[in-house]
C-alpha positions, -999 to +999 in steps of 0.1 A: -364-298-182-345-289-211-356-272-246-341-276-278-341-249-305-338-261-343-329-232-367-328-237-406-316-276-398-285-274-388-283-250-358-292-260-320-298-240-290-303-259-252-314-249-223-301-273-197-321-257-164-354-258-149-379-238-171-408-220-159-435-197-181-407-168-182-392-190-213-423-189-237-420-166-265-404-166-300-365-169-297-344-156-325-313-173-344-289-148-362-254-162-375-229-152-403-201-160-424-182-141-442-205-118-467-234-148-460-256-142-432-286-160-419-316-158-391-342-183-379-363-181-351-391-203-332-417-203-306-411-220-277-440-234-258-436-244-220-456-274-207-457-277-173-449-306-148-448-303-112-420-314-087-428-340-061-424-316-034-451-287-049-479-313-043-496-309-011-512-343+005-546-344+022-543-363+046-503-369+048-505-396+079-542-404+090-560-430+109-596-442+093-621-464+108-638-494+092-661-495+075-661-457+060-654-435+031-624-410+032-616-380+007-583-383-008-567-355-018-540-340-038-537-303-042-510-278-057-509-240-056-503-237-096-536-239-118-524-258-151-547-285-161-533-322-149-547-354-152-544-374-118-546-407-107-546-424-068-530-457-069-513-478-048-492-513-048-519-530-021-544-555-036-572-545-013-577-509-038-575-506-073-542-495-087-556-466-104-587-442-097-594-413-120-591-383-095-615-351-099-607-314-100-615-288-077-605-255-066-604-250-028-587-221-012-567-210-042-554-245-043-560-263-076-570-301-062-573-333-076-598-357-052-612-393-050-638-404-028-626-443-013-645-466+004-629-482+030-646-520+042-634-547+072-608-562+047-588-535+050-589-538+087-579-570+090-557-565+066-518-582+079-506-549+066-494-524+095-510-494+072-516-489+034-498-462+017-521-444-014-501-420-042-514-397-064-496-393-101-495-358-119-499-365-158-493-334-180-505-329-219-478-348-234-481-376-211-448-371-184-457-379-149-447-374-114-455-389-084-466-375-050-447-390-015-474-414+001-503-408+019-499-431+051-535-445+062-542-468+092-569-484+101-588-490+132-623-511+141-653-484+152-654-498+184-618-489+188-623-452+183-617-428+205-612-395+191-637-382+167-636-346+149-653-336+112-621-316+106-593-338+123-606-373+116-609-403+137-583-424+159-575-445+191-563-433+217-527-422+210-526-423+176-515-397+154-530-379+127-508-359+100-522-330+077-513-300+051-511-262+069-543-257+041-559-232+066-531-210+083-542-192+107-579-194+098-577-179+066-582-194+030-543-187+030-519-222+029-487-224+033-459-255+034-454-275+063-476-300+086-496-301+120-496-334+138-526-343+159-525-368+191-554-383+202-554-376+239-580-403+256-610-384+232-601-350+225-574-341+195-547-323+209-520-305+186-485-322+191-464-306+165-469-276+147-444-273+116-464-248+096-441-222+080-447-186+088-463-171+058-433-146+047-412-172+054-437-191+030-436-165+005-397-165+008-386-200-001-418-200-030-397-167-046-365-186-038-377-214-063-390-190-088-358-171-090-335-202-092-356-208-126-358-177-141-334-166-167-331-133-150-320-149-115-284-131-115-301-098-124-329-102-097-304-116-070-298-086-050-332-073-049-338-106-034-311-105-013-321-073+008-357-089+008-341-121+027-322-099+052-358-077+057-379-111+063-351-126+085-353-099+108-387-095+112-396-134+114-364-139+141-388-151+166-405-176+146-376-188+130-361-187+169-391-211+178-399-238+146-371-259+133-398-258+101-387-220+095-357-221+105-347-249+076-370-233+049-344-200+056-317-230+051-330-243+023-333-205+007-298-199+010-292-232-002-310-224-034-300-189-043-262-198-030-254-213-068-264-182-087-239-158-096-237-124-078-215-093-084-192-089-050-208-056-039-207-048-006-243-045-006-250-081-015-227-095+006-240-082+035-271-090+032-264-129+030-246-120+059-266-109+079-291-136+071-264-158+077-256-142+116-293-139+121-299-173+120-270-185+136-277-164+168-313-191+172-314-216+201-296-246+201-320-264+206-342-251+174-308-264+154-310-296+169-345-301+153-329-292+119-314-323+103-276-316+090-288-279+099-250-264+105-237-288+077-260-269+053-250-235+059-214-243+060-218-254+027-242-231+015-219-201+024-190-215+007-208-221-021-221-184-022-187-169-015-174-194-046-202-174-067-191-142-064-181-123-092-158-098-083-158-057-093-128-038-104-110-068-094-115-063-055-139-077-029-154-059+002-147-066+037-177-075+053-176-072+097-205-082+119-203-091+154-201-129+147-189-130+112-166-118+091-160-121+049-128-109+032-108-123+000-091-107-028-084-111-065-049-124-077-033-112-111-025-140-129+007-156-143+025-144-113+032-157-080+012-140-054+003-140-014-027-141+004-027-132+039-064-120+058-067-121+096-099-116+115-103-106+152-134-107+169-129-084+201-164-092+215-164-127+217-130-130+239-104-116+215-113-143+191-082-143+163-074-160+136-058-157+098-049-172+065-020-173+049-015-188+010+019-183-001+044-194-025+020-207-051+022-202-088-014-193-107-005-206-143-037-198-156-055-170-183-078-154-161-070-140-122-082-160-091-105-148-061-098-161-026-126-152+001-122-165+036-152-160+062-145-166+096-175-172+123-173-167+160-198-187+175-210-212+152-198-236+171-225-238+188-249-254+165-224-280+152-231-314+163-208-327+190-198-362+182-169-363+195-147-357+229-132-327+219-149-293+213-141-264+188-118-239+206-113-214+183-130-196+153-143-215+124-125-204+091-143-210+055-115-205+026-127-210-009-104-203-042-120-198-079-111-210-100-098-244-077-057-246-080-042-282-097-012-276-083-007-285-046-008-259-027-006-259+013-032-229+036-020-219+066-036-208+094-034-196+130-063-203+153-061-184+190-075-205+215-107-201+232-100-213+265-061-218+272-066-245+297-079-269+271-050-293+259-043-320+225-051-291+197-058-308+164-065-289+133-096-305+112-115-292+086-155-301+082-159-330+058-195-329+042-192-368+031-191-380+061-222-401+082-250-378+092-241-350+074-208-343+079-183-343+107-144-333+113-119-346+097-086-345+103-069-360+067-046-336+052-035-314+078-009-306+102-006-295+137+013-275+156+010-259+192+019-221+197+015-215+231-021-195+230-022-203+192-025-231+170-008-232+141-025-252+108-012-260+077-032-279+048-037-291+016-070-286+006-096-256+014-127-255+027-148-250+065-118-254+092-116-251+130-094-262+155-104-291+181-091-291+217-095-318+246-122-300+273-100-292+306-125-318+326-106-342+306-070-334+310-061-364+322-085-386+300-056-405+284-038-415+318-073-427+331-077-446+301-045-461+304-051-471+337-081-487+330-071-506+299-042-521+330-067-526+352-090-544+333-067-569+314-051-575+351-086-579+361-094-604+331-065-627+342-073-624+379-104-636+375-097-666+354-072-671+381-095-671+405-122-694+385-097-719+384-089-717+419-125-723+427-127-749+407-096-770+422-104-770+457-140-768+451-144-803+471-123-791+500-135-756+509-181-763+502-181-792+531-204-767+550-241-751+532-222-717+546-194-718+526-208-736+496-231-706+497-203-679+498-184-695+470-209-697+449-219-664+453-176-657+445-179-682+415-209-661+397-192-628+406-164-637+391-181-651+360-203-622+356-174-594+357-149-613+335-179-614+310-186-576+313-150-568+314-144-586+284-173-568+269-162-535+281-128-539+273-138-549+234-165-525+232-140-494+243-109-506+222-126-505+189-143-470+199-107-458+207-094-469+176-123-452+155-137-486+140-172-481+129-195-512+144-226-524+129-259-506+145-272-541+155-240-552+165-235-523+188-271-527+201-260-566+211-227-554+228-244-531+248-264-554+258-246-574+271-224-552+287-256-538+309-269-570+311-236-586+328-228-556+350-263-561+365-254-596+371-222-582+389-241-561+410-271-586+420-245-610+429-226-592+453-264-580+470-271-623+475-237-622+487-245-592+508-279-605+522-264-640+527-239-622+551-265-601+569-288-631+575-259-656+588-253-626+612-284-614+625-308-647+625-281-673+641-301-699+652-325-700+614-313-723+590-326-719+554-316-747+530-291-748+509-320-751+477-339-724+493-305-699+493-293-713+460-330-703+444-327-668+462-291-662+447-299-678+412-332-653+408-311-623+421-279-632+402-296-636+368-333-633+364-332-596+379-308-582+356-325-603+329-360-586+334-343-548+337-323-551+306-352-565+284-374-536+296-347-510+292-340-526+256-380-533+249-386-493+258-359-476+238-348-498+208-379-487+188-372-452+194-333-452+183-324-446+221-308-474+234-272-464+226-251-436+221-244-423+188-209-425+188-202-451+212-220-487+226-229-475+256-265-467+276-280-439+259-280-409+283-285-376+264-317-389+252-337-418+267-318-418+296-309-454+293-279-455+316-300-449+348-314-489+344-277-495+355-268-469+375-299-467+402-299-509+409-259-503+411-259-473+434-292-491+454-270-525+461-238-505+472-261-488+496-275-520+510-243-538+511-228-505+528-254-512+556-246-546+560-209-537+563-215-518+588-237-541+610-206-569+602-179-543+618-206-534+645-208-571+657-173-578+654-160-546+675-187-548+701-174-552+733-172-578+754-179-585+792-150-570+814-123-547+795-106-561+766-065-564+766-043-550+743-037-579+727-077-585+723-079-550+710-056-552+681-067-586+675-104-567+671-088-537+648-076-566+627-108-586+621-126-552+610-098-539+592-094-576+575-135-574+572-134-544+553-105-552+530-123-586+521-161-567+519-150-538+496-145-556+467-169-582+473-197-560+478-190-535+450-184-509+479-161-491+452-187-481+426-200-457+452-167-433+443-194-430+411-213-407+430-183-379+437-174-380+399-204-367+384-207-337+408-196-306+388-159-291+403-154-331+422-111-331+425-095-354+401-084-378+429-123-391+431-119-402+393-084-416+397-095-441+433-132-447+409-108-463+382-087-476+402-109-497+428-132-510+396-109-514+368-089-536+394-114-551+409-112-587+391-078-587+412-092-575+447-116-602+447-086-628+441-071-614+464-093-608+493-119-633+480-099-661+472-061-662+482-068-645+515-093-674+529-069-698+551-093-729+541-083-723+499-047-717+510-050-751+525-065-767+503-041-755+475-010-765+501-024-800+504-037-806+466-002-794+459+021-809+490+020-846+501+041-840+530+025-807+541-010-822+536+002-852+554+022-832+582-014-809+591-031-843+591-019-859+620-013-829+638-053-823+636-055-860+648-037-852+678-050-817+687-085-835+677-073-863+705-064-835+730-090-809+730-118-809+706-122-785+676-148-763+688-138-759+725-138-731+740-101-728+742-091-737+702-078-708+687-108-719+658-136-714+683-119-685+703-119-663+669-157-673+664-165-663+703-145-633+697-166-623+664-200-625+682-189-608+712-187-639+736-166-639+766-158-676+771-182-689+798-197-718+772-179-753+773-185-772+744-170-810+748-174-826+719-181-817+683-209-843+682-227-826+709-225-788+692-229-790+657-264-769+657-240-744+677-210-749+653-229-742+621-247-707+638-216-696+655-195-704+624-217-688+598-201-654+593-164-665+598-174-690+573-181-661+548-153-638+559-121-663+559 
């Protein structure tokens, strides 16, 4: 509001704050001019208008049943006459309804009884949302956040309480702390209810405590008073008294702990002398709340952004005495600054140590600058020792030293560079880069790294900038040392992996014909051709996903949602693949003489391959979306700190590499099983060369690798567990060409001979001859003596003919089929 002061028509007075009743009275004029002099005065009379947030809502968020009638209600704690009115933008409720007064528990409140039919049940809307409107004497208005009503039929009901309300089960119910603590006493803040199958059970309680109440209500009295800079310090030593006493409280409700924000935030802009009486009292508010859980902070949205600024703008306020300011030392912070003559060029050099939080050091140097203006200039710097701890970590690296707030008044034109020296927290960390907190960023703030300049001192960190304000000094965690090598490897491995698998697609797709003559082996290679499809999709994904992330590009919320979608979706695909792959193998090998279809195992790999992943995704998308869960914050990746996400990938993952680990072992169990009578040399290293050519093929077919997961998320796991876990899966697009596709003999061949008249013509009549000579699957072809040799058969069956053993050919076949 502002108020405008006319005195003998040509002389004008504003007040350009928010006024209050301290302002009415008669305010006097008295000017002069040479021998003339003059005086007016006028009285000034105050009409009142609330602010939007003084109004208390009754209910805030409530559920009512149809048909019924509900109170609406509107109350605030000051007693002016208002003329109110409930309206809202719905057509099923008149725009505006005269409200009546009341007084209720020293509230002054403004109600309307509503009637409430079937229409508004059956309504398409999902709730209706009801405001009430604050009219003064000369007609200004404001307007009250909305009061959130749903509706629910009677036969829906559930819960059912005279002083709660009504609801289904589940639903929520929102109202005013009007009775704290069972007495006519309110305070600010709200209780949510939860319907709990029929009883109302209290979910959230984010009351204030009432001298935390009283507090912020003398906070917003003070800010408009014209006597706030003389009533400041008594204030100040009240804070510091309530602080302490309320610790616990404020300790346990993110509700008190942000009113004791917003207090500072409010009394941060009025000027204060520098005594060291008032400064330490904001300090130790300051270091009081600090020292409160984590995890009370993370309740508190842009919680350590606010204080940041709210101290530097109280240190900016200060008004100093006899041209000095006090040092202030606590055990976690620390304020000191000094005044500058003027028209000279002057240093300013403050260090801080902190002896109980690790020999915490750290100072500021300003040098060299010229302060070309009338009046001399104040510097304070604070320094904080552990407020790290409540700052947000969105990013890899982690504060490793102190956090250092410098702020200059009046603010320099001239450029100027700060210097500072930050020792480091933990010496192992590496990659020091000097940021300072930038309040425009997203969500509040973040750090920001524009303006500054690094530069490693062995257990310090030297900064230098060009701007003042919160700064700190970022350092890569030493779990992470070798985070860049690991990411270079993988950004290798998964191009190589890219072009292997196209490679290997196209492979497939030229001697398709030639190598799926048998249901066995169009089997396996279909299972290889959806592999391969799958992991070149996620890679590409991945590969996308991670490159933009690394190169600090923002991405669209829903386009991150889509991309990690996909990305979950496909590695599922991956995985489910290689388990039909897997339980192909195991049933060719333990049921020899069962033949299943080729529709029958194409339907069995198709559901696996695809429809599994498809139903896991959508339920871990359906189940998380709504609640903002699905991804990280800074990255598009499975949610983890939160919802959890990440497990609908990793437990099918690790529960197929367990599987397929067991049917490994049963394939090197039948291969190395002995035969009748001892084995030669000859027989033995041709066994050691099956499994070890068994494995080599499996590993990567199977996903064996991704089971090197497990060892990196134990805490203290050796660094060579993350280098083979990159390795073997950022590759792995190239082991399955490899061992998938270049290492069968029947692809080789049918490259050769797509490729090589002569060769293809050459191998042709030699298999006429040998075919002439000795049939294929005797006993004594090298082809049938590998097969023999994989089953554990000694030699004693003759097979004559291929016409006569084809039932035996296609069982005895089956797992070299899937292994060459």
């Amino acid at each position: 509001a502002a108020l405008n002061l006319s005195v003998v028509n040509f002389f004008r007075i504003a007040f350009v704050k928010p006024v209050g009743f301290i302002f009415l009275g008669i305010y006097t004029c008295n000017f002069s001019q040479s021998f003339l002099s003059s005086f007016g005065n006028i009285t000034i009379n105050v009409i009142p208008l609330l602010r939007p947030q003084e109004i208390i809502r009754d209910p805030i968020e409530n559920v009512i049943s149809c048909p019924s009638t509900r109170i609406l209600e509107c109350c605030t704690r000051r007693m002016e006459n208002y003329t109110v009115y409930f309206f809202s933008h719905d057509h099923n409720m008149p725009l505006h309804i005269r409200a009546e007064r009341r007084e209720i528990n020293n509230l002054n409140c403004y109600y309307s009884i509503q009637s409430f039919t079937d229409i508004h049940c059956n309504s398409k809307e999902h709730a209706l949302q009801v405001y009430c409107m604050f009219m003064n004497q000369i007609n200004h208005n404001v307007t009250s956040p909305a009061m959130i009503l749903h509706f629910v039929p009677a036969k829906n009901v559930a819960c059912n309480s005279s002083d709660i309300g009504v609801g289904a089960n589940e639903a929520q119910i929102i109202k005013p702390c009007l009775n704290f603590h069972g007495t006519s006493n309110s305070v600010r803040g709200n209780i949510t209810y939860r319907c709990d199958r029929t009883k109302w059970t209290v979910h959230r309680n984010d009351c204030l405590a009432g001298p935390i109440n009283d507090l912020l209500d003398s906070a917003e009295s003070l800010v408009s008073s014209p006597e706030s800079q003389k009533m400041l310090p008594t204030f100040l030593k009240k804070l510091k008294e309530t602080t302490k006493q309320t610790q616990e409280e404020i300790n346990k409700s993110a509700a008190n702990l942000n009113a004791i924000l917003e207090t500072l935030t409010l009394i941060s802009v009025i000027p204060v002398e520098a005594n060291e009486e008032n400064m330490a009292n904001f300090a130790s508010t300051v270091e009081t709340i600090i020292t409160s859980p984590t995890e009370t902070w993370k309740h508190v949205q842009n919680g350590s952004s606010q204080l940041l600024g709210s101290v530097e703008q109280f240190i900016g306020s200060l008004q100093p005495i006899n041209q000095s300011v006090p040092s202030i030392i606590h055990d976690s912070l620390q304020i000191k600054g000094t005044v500058l003559g003027k028209s000279s060029t002057s240093i300013y050099n403050s260090s801080f140590a902190f002896l109980q939080s690790a020999g915490l050091r750290g100072s500021v140097l300003i040098e060299d600058v010229k302060f070309d203006i009338e009046k001399s200039v104040t510097i304070v710097s604070v320094a904080y020792s552990t407020i790290e701890r409540i700052i947000p970590q969105y990013r890899k690296e982690m504060v490793n030293s102190l956090v250092m707030t410098t702020v200059i008044n009046p603010q320099i034109n001239e450029d100027f560079q700060i210097q500072m020296a930050f020792a480091k927290r933990e010496k192992a960390m590496s990659n020091p880069q000097c940021v300072f907190w930038n309040f425009s960023l997203a969500e509040g703030g973040d750090w920001d790294n524009t303006g500054c300049e690094t530069k490693d001192d062995g257990d310090s960190v030297i900064c230098s900038c060009n701007h003042t304000t919160s700064f700190a000094m970022l350092m890569s965690p030493y779990q992470e040392t070798s985070l860049d090598e690991l990411t270079y490897l993988t950004y290798i491995g998964l191009s190589l992996s890219i072009v292997s698998l196209m490679i290997c697609l196209g492979i497939e797709l030229l001697v398709w014909k030639s190598v799926t003559k048998t249901r066995i082996a169009y089997m396996r290679h279909v299972c290889i051709l959806n592999i391969a499809v799958s992991l070149l999709s996620a890679d590409i994904c991945f590969i996308v996903v991670a490159a933009t992330h690394d190169q600090n590009y923002a991405v669209e919320g829903h386009l991150c949602v889509v991309a990690t979608y996909f990305i979950h979706y496909f590695y599922l695909c991956v995985f489910f693949w290689m388990l039909a792959l897997g339980l192909m193998l195991f049933y060719h090998l333990v049921f020899l003489l069962h033949n299943a279809s080729k529709t029958i195992m194409k339907t069995i790999g198709f559901c696996l391959g695809y429809i599994c992943p498809l139903i896991i995704s959508v339920i871990t998308l359906a189940s998380t979306l709504p609640y903002s869960s699905y991804t990280r914050k800074k990255s598009c990746f499975l949610n983890w700190e939160e919802s959890k996400a990440l497990l609908a990938l990793v437990i099918p993952a690790m529960i197929i590499v367990a599987i397929n680990t067991m049917v490994t072992v049963v394939v090197i169990a039948k291969i190395s099983r002995r035969s009748i009578g001892e084995k030669s040399i000859n027989e033995e290293k041709s066994s050691l060369y099956r499994i070890a050519k068994s494995i080599g093929v499996l590993t990567p077919l199977l996903g064996l690798t991704w089971g090197f997961g497990l060892a990196t998320v134990v805490p203290g796991s050796p660094k060579i567990f993350q280098m083979l876990f990159t390795i073997f899966n950022a590759f792995q697009g190239l082991f399955i060409l490899l061992g998938g596709t270049l290492w069968d003999r029947k692809v080789r061949e049918a490259l050769l001979n797509k490729y090589s008249w002569s060769r293809w013509s050459s191998q042709h009549s030699k298999s006429i001859s040998q075919g002439m000579s000795a049939p294929m699957l005797s006993i004594n072809s090298p082809f049938s003596r590998t097969l023999n040799n994989l089953f554990g058969k000694a030699g004693k069956y003759q097979v004559s003919s291929t016409e006569s053993s084809t039932v035996l050919s296609e069982s005895t076949s089956k797992a070299h089929t899937v292994l060459t």
